[in-house]
py3Dmol code that shows the C-alpha trace and the ligand (Angstrom):
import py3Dmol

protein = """\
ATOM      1  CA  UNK A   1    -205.561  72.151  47.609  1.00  0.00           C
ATOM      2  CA  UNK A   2    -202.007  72.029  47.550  1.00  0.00           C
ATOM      3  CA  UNK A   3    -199.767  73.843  43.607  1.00  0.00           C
ATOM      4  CA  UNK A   4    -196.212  74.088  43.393  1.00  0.00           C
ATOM      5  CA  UNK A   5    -194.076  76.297  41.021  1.00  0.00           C
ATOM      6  CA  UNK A   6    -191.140  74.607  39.789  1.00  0.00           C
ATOM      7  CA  UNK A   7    -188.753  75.454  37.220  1.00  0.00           C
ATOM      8  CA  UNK A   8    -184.334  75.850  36.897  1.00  0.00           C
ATOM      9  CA  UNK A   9    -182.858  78.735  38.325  1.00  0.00           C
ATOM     10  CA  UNK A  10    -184.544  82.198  36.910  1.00  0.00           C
ATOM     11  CA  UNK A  11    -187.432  80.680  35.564  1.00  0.00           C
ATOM     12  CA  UNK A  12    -189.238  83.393  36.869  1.00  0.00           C
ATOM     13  CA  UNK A  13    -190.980  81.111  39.775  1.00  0.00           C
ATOM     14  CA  UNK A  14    -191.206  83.517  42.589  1.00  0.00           C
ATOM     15  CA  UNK A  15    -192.506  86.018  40.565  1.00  0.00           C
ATOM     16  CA  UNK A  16    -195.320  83.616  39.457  1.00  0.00           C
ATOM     17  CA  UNK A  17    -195.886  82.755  43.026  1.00  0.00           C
ATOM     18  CA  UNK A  18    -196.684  86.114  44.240  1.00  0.00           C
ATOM     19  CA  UNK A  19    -199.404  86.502  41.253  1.00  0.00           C
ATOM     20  CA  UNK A  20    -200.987  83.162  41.383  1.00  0.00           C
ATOM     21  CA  UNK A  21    -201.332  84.014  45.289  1.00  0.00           C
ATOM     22  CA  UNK A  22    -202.595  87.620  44.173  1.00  0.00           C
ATOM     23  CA  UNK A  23    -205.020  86.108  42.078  1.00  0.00           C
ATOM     24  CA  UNK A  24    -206.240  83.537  44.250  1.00  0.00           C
ATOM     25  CA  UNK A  25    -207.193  85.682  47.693  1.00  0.00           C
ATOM     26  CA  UNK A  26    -205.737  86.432  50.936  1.00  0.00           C
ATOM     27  CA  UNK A  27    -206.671  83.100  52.541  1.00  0.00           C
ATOM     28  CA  UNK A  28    -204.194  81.534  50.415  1.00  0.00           C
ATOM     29  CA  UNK A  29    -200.835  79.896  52.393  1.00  0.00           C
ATOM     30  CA  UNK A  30    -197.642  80.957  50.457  1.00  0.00           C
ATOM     31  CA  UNK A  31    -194.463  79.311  51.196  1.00  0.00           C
ATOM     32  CA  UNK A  32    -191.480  78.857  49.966  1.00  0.00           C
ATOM     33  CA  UNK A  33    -188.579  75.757  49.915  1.00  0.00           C
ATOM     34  CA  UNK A  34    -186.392  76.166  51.577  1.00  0.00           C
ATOM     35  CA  UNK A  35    -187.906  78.222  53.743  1.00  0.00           C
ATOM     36  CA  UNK A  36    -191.247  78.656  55.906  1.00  0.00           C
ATOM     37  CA  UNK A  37    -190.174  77.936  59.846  1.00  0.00           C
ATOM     38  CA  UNK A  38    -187.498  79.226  61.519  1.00  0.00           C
ATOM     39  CA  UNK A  39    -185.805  75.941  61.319  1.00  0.00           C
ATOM     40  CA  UNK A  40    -186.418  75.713  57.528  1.00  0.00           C
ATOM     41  CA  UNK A  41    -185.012  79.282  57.129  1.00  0.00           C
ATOM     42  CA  UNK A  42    -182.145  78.454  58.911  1.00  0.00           C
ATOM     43  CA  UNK A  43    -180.996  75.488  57.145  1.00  0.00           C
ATOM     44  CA  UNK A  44    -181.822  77.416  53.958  1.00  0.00           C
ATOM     45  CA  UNK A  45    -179.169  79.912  54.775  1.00  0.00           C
ATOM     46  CA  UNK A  46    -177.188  76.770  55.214  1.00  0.00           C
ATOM     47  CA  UNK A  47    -177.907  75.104  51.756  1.00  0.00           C
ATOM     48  CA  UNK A  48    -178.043  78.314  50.170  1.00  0.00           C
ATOM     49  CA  UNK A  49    -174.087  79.545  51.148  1.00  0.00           C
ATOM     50  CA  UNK A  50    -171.580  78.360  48.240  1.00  0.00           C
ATOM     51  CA  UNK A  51    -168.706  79.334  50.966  1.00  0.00           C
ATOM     52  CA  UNK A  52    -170.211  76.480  53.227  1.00  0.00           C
ATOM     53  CA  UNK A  53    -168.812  72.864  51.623  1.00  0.00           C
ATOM     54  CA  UNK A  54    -171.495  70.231  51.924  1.00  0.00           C
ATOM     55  CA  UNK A  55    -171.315  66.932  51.182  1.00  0.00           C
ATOM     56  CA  UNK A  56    -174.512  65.905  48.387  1.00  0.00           C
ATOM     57  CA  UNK A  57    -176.195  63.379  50.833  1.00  0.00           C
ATOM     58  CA  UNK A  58    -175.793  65.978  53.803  1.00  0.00           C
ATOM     59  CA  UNK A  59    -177.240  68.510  51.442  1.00  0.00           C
ATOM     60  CA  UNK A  60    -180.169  66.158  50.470  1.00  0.00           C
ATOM     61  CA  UNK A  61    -181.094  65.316  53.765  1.00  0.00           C
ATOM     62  CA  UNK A  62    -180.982  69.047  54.989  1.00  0.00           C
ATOM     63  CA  UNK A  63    -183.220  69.741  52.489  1.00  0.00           C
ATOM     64  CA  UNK A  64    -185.616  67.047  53.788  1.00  0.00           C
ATOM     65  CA  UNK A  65    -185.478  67.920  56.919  1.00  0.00           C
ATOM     66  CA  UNK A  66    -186.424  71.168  56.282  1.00  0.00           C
ATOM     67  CA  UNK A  67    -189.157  69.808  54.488  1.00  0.00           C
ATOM     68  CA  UNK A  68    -190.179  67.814  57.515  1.00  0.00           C
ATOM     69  CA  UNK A  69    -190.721  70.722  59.225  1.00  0.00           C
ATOM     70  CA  UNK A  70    -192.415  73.203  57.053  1.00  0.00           C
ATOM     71  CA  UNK A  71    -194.931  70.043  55.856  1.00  0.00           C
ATOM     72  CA  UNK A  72    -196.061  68.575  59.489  1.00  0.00           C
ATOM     73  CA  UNK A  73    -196.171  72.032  61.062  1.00  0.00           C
ATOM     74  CA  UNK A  74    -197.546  74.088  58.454  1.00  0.00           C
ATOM     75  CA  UNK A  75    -198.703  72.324  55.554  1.00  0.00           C
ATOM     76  CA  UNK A  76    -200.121  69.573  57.169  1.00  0.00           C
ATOM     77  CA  UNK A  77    -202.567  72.186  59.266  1.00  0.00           C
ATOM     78  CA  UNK A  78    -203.368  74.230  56.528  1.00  0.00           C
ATOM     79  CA  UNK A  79    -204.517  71.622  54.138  1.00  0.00           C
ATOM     80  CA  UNK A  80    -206.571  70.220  57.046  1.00  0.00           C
ATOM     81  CA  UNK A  81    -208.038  73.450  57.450  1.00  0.00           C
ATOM     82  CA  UNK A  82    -208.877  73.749  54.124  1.00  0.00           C
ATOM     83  CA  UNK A  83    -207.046  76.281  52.839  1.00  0.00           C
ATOM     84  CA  UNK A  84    -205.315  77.240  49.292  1.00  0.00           C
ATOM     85  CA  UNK A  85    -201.651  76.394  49.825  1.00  0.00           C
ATOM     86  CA  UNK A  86    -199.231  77.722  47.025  1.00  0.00           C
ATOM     87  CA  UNK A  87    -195.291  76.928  47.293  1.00  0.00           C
ATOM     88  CA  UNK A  88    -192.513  77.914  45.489  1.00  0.00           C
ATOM     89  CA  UNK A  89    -190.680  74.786  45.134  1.00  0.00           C
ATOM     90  CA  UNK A  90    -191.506  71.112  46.141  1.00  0.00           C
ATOM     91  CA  UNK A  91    -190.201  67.764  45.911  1.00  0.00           C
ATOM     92  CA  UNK A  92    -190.120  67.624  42.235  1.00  0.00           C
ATOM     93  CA  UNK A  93    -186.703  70.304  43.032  1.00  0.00           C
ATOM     94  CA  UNK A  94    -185.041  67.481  45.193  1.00  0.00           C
ATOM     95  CA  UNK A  95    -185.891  65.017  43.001  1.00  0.00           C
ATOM     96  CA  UNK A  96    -184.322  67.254  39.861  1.00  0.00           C
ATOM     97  CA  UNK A  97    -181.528  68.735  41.386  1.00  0.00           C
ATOM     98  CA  UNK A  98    -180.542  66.382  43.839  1.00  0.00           C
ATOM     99  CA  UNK A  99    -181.890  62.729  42.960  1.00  0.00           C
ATOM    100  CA  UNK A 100    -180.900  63.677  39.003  1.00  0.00           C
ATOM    101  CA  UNK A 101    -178.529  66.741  38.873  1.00  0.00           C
ATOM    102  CA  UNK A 102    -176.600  65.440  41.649  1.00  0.00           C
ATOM    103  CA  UNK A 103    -176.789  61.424  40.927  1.00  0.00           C
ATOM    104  CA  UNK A 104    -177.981  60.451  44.365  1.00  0.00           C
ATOM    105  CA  UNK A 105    -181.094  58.242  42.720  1.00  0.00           C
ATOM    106  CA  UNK A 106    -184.882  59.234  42.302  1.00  0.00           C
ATOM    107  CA  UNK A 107    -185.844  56.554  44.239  1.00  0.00           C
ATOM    108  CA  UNK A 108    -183.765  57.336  47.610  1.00  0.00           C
ATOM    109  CA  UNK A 109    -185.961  60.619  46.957  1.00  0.00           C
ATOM    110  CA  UNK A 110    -189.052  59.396  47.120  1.00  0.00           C
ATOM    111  CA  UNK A 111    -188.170  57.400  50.104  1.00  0.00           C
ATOM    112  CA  UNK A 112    -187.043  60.484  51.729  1.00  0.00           C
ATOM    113  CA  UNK A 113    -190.071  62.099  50.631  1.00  0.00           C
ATOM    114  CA  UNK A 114    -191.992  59.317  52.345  1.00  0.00           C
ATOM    115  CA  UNK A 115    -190.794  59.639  55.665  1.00  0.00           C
ATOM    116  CA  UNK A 116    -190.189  63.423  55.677  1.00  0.00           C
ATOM    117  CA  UNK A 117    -193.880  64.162  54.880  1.00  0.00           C
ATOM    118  CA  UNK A 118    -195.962  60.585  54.928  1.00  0.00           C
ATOM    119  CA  UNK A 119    -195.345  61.064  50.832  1.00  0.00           C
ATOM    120  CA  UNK A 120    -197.190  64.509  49.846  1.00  0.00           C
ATOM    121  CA  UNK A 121    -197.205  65.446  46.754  1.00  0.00           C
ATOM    122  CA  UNK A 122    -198.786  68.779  44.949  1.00  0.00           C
ATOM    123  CA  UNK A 123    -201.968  68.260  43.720  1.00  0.00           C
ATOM    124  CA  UNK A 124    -200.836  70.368  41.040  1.00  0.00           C
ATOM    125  CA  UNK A 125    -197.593  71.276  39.720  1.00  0.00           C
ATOM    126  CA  UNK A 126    -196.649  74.004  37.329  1.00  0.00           C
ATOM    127  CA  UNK A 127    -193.298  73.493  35.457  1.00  0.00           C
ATOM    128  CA  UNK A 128    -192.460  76.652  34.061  1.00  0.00           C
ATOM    129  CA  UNK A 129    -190.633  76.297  30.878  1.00  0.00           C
ATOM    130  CA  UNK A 130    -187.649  78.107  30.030  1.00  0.00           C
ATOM    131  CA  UNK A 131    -184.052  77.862  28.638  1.00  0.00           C
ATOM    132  CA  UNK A 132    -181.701  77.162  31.486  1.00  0.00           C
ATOM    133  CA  UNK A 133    -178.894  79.404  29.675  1.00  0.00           C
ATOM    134  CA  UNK A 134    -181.605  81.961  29.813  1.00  0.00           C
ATOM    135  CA  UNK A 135    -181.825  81.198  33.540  1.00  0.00           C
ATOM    136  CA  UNK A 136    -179.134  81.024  34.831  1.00  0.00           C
ATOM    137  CA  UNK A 137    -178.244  84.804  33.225  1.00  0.00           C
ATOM    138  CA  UNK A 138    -181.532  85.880  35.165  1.00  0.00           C
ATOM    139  CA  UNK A 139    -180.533  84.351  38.047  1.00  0.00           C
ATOM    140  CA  UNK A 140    -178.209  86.781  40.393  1.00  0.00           C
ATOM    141  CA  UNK A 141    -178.712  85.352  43.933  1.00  0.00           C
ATOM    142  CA  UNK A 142    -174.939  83.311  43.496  1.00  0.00           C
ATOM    143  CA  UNK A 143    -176.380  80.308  45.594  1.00  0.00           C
ATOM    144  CA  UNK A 144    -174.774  77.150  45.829  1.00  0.00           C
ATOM    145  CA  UNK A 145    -176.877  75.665  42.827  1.00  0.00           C
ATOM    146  CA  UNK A 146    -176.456  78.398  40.148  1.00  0.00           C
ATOM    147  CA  UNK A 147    -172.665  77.951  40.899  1.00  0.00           C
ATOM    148  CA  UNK A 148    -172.515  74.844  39.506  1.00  0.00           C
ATOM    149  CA  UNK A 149    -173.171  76.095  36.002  1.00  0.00           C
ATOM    150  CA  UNK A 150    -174.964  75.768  32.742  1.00  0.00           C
ATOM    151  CA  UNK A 151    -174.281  71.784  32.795  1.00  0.00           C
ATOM    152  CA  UNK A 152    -175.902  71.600  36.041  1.00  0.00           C
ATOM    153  CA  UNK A 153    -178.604  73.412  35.199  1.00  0.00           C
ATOM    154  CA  UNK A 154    -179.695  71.625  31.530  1.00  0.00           C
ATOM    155  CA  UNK A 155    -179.886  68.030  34.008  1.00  0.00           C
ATOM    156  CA  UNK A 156    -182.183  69.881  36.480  1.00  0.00           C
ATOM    157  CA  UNK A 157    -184.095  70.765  32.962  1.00  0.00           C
ATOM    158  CA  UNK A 158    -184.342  67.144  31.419  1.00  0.00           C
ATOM    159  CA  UNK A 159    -185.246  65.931  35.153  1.00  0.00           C
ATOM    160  CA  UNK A 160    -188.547  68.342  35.135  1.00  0.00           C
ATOM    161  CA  UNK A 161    -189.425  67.417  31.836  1.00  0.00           C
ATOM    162  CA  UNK A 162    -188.828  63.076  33.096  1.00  0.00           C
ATOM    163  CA  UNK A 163    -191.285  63.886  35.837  1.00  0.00           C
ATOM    164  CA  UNK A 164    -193.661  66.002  33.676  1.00  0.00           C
ATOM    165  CA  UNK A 165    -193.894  63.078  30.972  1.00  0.00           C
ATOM    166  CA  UNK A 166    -194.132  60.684  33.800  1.00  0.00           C
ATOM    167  CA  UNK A 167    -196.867  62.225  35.412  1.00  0.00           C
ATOM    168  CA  UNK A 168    -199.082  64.202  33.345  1.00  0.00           C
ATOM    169  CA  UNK A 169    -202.394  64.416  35.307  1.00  0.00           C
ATOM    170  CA  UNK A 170    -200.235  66.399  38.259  1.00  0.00           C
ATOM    171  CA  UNK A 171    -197.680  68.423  36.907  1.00  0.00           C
ATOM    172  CA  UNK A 172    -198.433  70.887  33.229  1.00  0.00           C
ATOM    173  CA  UNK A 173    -195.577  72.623  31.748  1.00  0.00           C
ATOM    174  CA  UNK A 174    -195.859  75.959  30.521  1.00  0.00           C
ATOM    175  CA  UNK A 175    -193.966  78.179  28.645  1.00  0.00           C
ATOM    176  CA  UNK A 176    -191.849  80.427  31.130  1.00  0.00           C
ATOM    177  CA  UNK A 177    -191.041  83.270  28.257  1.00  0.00           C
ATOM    178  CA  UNK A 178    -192.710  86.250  27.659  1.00  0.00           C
ATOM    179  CA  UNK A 179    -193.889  89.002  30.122  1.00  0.00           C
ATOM    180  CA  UNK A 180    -194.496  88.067  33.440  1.00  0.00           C
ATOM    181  CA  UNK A 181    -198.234  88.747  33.047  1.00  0.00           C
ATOM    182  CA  UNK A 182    -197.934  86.544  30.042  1.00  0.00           C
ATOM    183  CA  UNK A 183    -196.736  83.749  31.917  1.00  0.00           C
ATOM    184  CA  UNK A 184    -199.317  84.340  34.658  1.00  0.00           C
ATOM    185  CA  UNK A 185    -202.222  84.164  31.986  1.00  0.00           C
ATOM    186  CA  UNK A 186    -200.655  80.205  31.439  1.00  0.00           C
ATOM    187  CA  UNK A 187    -200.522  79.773  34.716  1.00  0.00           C
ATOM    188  CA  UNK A 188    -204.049  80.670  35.528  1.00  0.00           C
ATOM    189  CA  UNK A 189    -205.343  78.866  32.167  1.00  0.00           C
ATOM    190  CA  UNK A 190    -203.386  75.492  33.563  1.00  0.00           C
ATOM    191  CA  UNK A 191    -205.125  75.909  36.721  1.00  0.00           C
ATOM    192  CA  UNK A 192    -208.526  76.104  35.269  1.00  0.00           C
ATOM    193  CA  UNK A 193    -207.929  73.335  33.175  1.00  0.00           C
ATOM    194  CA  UNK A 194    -206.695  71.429  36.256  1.00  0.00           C
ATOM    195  CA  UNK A 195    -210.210  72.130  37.702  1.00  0.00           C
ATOM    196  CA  UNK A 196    -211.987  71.105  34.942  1.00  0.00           C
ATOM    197  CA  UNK A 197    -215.649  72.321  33.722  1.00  0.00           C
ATOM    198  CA  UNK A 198    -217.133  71.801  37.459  1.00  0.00           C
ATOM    199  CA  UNK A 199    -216.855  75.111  39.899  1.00  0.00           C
ATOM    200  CA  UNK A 200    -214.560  74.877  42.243  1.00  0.00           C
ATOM    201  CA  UNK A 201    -215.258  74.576  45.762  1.00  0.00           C
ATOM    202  CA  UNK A 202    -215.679  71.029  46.891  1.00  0.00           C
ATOM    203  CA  UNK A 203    -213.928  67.709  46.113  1.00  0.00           C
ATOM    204  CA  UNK A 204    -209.987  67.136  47.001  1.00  0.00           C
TER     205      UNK A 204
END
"""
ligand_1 = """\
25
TYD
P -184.975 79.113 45.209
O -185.084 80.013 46.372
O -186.237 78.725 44.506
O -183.967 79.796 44.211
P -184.313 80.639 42.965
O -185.397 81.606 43.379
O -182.985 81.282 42.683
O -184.760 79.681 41.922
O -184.253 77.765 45.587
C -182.995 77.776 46.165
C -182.102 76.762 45.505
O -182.276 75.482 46.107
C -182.337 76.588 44.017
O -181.092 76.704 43.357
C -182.853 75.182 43.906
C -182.335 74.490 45.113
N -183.153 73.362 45.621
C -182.654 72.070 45.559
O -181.535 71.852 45.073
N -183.395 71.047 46.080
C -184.612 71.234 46.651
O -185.261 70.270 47.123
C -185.129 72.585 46.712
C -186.459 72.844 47.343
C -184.360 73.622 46.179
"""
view = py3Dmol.view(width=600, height=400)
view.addModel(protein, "pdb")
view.setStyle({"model": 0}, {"cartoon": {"style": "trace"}})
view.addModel(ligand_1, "xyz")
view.setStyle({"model": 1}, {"stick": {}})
view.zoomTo()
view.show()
């Protein structure tokens, strides 16, 4: 089973990740987008640099082809293998910040997304909820995204909340305020109710 985290910049994601993983055992695969090869990590540091000028179709396609990589070498197995796989950060993110935020289309995304990765999706998708003002204070790392301000941010915010309407039975906003065990408690309760009455175990 494959859950993504998504969320603006300091909604408190990564901090979510590492306690959903906590909570869900050692077996469980956590990654991170950009991120999880060497390759991935490398264009990360790439996409990540404000002081590196990028133009948005080059920085969309970086960002799927670090996908590429991280999905057929690592996702790909794991989910094969039957393994919990928890990432901060999916496709949703291109298709917010990029397809929307960015104005390059949502359906050039999916395309992308298509070829990249034969069209994976998250089986389940948490959206944590929270103010982008609010976010963008938390956020401190100075990438390339929080740069482009508060403006920036609020379309990456109405973009999650398009896909979230759009497809209900895989992605369940919560609310991203609160303590962070607070927020975890949603995230867990969205989870179970993702799984439904049956144990868990078997099926997809
Ligand atoms: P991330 O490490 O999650 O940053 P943070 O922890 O600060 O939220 O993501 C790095 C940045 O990359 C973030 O600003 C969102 C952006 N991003 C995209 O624009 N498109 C994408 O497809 C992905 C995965 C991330």
């Amino acid at each position: 089973m494959f859950i993504a985290l998504e969320g603006v910049d300091g909604s408190g994601k990564s901090t979510q990740v590492a306690m959903l993983c906590e909570a869900l055992g050692p077996d469980t695969l956590r990654i991170r987008e950009p991120g999880g090869t060497d390759a991935a990590e490398a264009i990360r540091d790439t996409l990540a640099d404000p002081g590196i000028p990028l133009d948005a179709t080059a920085e969309l396609l970086l960002f799927f082809a670090a996908r590429a990589d991280l999905v057929n070498r690592v996702i790909h197995p794991a989910l094969e293998a039957g393994r919990l796989v928890v990432s901060d950060r999916f496709v949703d993110s291109t298709e917010a910040y990029q397809g929307v935020a960015r104005g390059l289309g949502i359906e050039v995304v999916a395309e992308l997304n298509r070829i990249a990765t034969g069209g994976l999706l998250p089986d389940l998708t948490v959206l944590l909820r929270v103010d982008p003002a609010v976010g963008l204070e938390r956020a401190k790392s100075g990438d390339r995204f929080e740069a482009e301000g508060l403006g920036f941010q609020q379309l990456v915010a109405g973009a999650y909340e398009d896909i979230a309407r759009r497809e209900p039975d895989r992605v369940v906003a919560v609310d991203g305020n609160g303590t962070p065990e607070e927020v975890h408690l949603r995230v867990m309760d969205a989870l179970r109710e993702f799984l439904g009455p049956e144990p868990a175990g078997t099926g997809s």
